[in-house]
Backbone as ProteinMPNN parsed JSONL, in Angstrom:
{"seq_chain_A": "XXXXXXXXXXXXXXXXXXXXXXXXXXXXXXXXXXXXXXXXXXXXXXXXXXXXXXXXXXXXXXXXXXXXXXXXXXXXXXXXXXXXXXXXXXXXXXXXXXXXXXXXXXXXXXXXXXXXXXXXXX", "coords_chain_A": {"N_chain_A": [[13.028, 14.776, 22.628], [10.877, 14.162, 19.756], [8.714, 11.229, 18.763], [9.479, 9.277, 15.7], [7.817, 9.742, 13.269], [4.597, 7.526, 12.568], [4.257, 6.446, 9.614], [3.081, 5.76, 6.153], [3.291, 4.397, 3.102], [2.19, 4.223, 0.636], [1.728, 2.604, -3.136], [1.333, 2.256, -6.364], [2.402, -0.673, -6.749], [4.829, -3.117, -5.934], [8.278, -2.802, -6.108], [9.139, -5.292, -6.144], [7.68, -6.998, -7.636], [6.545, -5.485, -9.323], [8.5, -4.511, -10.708], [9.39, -0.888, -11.479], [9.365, 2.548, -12.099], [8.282, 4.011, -10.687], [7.488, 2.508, -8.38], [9.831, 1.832, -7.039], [10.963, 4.359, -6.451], [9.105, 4.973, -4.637], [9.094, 2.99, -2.594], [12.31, 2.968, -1.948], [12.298, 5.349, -0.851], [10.658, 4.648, 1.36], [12.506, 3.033, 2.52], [14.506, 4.304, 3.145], [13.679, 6.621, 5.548], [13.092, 5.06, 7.34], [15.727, 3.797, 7.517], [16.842, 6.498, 8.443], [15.889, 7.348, 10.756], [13.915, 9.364, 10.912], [11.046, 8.134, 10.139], [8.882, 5.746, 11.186], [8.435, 4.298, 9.195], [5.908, 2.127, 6.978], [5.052, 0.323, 4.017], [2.909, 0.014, 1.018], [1.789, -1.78, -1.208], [0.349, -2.531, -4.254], [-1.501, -5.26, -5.806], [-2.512, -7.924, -8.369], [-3.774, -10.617, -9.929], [-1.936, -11.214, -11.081], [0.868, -11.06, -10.204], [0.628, -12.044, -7.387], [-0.61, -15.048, -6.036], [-4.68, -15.075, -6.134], [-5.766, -14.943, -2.954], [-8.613, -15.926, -1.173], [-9.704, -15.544, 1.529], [-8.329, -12.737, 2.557], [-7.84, -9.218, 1.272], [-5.749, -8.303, 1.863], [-1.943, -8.54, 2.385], [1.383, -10.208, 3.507], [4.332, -9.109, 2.319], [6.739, -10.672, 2.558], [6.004, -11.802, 5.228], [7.217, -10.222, 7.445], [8.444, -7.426, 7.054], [7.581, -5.336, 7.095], [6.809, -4.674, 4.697], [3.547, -4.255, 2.891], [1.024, -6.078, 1.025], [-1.686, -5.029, -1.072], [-4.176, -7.002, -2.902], [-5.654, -6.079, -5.418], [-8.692, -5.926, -7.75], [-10.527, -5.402, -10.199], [-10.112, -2.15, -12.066], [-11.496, 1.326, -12.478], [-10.095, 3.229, -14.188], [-10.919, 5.968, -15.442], [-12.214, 7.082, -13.388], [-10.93, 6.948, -11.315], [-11.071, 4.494, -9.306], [-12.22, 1.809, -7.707], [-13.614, -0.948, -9.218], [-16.181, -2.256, -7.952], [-14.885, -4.417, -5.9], [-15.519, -5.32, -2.76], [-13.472, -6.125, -0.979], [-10.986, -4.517, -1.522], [-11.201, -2.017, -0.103], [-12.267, -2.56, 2.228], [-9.621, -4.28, 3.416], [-7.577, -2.298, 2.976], [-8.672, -0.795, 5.084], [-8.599, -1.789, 7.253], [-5.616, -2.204, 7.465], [-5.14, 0.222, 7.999], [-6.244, 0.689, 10.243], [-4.702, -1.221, 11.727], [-2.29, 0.261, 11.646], [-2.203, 2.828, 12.362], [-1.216, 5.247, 10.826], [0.117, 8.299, 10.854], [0.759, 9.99, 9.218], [0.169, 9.204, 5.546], [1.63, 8.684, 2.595], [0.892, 9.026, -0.671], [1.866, 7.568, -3.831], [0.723, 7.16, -5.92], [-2.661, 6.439, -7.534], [-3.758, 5.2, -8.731], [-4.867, 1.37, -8.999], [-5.144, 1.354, -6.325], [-7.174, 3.727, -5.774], [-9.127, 6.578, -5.306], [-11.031, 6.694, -3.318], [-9.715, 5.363, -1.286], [-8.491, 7.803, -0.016], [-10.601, 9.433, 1.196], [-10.496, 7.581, 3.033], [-8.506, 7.612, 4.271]], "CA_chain_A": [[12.976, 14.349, 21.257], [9.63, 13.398, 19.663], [9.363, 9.821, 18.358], [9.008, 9.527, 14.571], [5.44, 9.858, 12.671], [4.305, 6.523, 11.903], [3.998, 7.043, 7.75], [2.804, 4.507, 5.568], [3.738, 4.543, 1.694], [0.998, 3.857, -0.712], [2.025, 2.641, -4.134], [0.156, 0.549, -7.254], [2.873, -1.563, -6.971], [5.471, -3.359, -5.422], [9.289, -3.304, -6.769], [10.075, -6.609, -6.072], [6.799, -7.916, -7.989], [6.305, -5.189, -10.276], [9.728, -3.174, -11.285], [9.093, 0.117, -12.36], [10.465, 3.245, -11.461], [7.071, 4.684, -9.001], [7.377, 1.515, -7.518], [11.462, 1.788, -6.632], [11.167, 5.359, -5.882], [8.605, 4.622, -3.617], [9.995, 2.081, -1.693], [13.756, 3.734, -1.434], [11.592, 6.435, 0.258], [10.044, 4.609, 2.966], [13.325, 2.708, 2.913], [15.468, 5.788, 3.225], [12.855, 7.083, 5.983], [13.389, 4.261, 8.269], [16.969, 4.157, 8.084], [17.276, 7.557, 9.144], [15.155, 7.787, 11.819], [12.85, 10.222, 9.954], [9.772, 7.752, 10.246], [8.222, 4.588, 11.119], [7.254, 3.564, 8.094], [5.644, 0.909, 6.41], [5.187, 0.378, 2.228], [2.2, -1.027, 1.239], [1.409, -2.022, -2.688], [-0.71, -3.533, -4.477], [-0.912, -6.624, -6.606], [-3.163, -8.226, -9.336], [-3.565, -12.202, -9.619], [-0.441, -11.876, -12.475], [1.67, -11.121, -9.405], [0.523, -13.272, -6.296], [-2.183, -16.303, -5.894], [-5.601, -14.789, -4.691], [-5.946, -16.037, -1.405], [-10.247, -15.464, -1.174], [-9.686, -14.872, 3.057], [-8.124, -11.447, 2.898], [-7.162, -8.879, 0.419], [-4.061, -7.745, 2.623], [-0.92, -9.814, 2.457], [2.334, -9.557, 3.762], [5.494, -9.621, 1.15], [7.538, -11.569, 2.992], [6.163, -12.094, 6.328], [7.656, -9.215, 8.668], [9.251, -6.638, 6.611], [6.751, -4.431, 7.267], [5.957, -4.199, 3.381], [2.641, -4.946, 2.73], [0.829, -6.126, -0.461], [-3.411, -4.954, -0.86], [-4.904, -7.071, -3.892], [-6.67, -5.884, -6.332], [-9.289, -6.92, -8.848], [-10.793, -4.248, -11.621], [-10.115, -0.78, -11.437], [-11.636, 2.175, -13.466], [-9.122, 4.425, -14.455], [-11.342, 7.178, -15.633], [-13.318, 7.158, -12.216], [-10.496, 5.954, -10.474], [-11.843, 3.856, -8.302], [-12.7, 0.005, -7.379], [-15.124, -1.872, -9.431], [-17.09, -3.376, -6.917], [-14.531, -5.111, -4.883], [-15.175, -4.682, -1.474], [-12.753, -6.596, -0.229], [-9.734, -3.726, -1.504], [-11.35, -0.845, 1.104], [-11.97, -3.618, 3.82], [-8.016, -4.444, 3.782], [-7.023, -0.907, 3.266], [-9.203, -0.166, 6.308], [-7.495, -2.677, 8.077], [-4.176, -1.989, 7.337], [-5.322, 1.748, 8.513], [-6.413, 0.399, 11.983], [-3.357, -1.97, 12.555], [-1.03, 0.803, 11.357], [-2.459, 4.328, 12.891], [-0.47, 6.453, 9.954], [0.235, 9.866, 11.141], [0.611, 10.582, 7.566], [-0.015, 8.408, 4.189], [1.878, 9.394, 1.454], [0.84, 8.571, -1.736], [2.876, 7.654, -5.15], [0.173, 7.213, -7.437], [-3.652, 6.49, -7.166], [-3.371, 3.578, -9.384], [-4.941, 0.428, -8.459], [-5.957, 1.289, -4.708], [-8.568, 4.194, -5.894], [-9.359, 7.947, -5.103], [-12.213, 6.395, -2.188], [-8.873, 5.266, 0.029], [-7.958, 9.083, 0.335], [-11.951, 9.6, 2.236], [-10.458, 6.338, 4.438], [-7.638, 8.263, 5.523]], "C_chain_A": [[11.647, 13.644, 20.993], [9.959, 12.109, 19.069], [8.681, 10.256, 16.704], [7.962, 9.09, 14.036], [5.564, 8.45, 12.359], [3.336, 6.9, 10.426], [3.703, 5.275, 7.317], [2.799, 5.573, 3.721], [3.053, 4.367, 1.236], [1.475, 4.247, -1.999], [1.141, 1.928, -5.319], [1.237, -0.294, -7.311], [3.983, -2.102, -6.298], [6.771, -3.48, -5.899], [9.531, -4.52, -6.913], [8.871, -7.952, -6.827], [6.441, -7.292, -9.208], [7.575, -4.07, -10.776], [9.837, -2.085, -12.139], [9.696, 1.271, -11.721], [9.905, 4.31, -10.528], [7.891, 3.858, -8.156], [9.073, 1.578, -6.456], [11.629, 3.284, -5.914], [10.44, 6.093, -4.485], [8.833, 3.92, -2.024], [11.907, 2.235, -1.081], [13.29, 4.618, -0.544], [11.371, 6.037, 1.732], [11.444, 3.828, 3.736], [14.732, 3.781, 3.957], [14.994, 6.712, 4.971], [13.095, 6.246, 7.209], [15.005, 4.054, 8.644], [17.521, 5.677, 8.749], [16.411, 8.396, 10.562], [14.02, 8.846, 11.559], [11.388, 9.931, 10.313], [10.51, 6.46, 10.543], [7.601, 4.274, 10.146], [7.068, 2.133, 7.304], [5.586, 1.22, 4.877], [3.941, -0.278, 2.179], [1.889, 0.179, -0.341], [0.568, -2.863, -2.998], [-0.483, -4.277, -6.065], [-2.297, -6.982, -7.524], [-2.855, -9.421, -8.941], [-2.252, -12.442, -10.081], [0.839, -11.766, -11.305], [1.675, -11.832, -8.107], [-1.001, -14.229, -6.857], [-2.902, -15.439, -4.974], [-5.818, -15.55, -3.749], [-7.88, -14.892, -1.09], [-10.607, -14.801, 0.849], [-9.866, -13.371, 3.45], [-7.516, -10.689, 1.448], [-5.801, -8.526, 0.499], [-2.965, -9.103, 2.753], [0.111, -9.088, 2.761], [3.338, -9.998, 2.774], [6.121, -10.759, 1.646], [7.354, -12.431, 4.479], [6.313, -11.473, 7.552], [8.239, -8.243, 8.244], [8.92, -4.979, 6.651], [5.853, -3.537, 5.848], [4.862, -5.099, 3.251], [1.279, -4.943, 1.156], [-0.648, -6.546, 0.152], [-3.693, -5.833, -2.853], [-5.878, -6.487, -4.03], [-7.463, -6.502, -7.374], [-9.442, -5.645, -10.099], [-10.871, -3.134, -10.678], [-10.878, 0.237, -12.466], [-10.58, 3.281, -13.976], [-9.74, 5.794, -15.34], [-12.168, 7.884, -14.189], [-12.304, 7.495, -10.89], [-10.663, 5.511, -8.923], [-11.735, 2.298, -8.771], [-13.573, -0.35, -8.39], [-15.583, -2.84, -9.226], [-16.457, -4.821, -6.125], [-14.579, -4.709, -3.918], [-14.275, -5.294, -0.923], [-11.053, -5.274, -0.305], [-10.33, -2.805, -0.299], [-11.24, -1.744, 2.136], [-10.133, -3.973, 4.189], [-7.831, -3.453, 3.972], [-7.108, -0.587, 4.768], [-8.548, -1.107, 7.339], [-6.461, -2.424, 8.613], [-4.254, -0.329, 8.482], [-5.689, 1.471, 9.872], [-5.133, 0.018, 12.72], [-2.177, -1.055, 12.496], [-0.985, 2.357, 12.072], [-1.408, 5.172, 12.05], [-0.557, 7.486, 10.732], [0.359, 10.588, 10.266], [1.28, 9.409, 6.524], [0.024, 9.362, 3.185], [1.872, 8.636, 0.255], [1.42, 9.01, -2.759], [1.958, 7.687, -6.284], [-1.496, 6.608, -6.486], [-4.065, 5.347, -7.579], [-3.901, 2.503, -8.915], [-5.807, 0.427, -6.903], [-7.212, 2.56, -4.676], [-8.339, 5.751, -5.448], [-10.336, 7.741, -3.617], [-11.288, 6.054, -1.138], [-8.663, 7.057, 0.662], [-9.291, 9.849, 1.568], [-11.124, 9.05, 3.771], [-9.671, 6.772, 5.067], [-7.822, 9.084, 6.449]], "O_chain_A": [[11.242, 12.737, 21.721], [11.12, 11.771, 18.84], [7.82, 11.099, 16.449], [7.294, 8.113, 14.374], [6.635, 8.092, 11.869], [2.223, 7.399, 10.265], [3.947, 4.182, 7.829], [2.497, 6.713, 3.369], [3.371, 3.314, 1.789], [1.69, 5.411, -2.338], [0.306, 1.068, -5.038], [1.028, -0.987, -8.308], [4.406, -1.088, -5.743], [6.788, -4.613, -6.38], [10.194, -4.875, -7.887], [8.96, -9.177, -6.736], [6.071, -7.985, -10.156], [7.356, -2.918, -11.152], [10.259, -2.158, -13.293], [10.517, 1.074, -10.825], [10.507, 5.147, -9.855], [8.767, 4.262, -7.392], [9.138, 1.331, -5.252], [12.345, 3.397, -4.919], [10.75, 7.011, -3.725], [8.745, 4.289, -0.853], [12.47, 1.727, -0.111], [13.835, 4.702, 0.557], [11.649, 6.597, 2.793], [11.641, 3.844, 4.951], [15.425, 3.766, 4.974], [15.876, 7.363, 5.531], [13.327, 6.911, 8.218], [15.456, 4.128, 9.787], [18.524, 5.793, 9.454], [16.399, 9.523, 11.056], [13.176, 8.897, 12.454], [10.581, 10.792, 10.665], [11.67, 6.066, 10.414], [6.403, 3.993, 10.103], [7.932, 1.279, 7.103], [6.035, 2.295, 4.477], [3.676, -1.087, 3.068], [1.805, 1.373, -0.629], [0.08, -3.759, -2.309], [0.264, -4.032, -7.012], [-3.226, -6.199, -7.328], [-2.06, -9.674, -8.036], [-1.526, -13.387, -9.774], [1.83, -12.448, -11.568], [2.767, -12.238, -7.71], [-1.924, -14.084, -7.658], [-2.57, -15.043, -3.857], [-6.044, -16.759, -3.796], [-8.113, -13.697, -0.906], [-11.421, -13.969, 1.251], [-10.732, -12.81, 4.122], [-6.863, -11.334, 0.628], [-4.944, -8.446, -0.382], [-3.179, -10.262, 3.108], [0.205, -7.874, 2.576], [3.285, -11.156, 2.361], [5.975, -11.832, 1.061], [8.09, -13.33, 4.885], [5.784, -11.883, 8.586], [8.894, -7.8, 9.188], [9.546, -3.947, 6.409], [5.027, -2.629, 5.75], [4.937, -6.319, 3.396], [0.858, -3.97, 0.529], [-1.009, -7.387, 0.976], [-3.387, -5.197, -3.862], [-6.805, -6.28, -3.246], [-7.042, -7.525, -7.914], [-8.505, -5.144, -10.722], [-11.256, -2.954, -9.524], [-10.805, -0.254, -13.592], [-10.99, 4.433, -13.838], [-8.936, 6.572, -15.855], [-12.597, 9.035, -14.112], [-12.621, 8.051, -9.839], [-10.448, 6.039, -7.832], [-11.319, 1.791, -9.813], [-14.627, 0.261, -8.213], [-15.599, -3.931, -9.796], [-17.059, -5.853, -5.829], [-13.878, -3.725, -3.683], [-14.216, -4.771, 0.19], [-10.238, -5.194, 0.614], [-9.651, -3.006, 0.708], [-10.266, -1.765, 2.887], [-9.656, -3.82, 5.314], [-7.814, -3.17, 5.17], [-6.193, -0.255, 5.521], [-7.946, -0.622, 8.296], [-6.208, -2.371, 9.817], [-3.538, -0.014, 9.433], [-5.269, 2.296, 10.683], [-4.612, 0.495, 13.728], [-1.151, -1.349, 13.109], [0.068, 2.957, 12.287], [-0.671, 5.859, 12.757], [-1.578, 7.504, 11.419], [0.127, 11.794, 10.351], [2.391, 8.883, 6.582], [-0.722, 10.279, 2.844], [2.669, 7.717, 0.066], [1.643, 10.198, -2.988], [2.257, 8.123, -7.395], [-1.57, 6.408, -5.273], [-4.68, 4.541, -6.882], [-3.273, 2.364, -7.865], [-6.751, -0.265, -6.523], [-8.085, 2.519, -3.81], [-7.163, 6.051, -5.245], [-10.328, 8.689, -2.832], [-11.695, 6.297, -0.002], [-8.738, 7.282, 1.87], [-9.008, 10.58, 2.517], [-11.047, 9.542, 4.897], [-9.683, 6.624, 6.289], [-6.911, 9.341, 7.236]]}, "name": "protein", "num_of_chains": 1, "seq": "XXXXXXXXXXXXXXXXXXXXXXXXXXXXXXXXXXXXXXXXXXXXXXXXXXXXXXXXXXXXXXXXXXXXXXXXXXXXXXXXXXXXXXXXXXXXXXXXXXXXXXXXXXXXXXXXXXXXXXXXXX"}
């Protein structure tokens, strides 16, 4: 029996910070995914100041601590470009997250917020 892919979720948002119905259908996924042995996966959303305190250290945060969901701030985005404007600190976390996590496949819900330049990083 092989062991299951380590997946990671990519959403613009987090249910439990921003309730919408990407964000829920997102997160039932990776939820759904882990309970059934399917994957290893993680969730990882992203946030604005209106939903956590920037912390100026890191852009990566964890929701709760250990849950394995993990929340990338953001600052301005373009949404005709979509892309960053001129935070480096969102790719530096991403890239992070992408070291500490070795995906075997990142499935994305929307492009929203974390950019079209993460999809290169994968």
């Amino acid at each position: 029996m092989t062991a299951a892919p380590r997946t990671l979720i990519v959403c613009h948002g987090h249910p439990r910070l921003t309730p919408g119905g990407t964000e829920a259908v997102a997160h039932d996924l990776c939820q759904a995914l882990n309970a059934r042995g399917a994957a290893d996966a993680s969730f990882l959303g992203c946030v604005t100041a209106l939903h956590r305190a920037t912390r100026h250290d890191s852009a990566l945060q964890s929701l709760d601590g250990g849950s394995g969901d993990h929340l990338l701030r953001v600052g301005r985005f373009d949404p005709f470009m979509l892309c960053n404007a001129g935070d480096d600190a969102v790719p530096e976390g991403f890239a992070r997250l992408l070291a500490a996590l070795r995906p075997e496949i990142v499935h994305y819900h929307h492009l929203l917020h974390i950019g079209a330049e993460s999809l290169a990083m994968v």
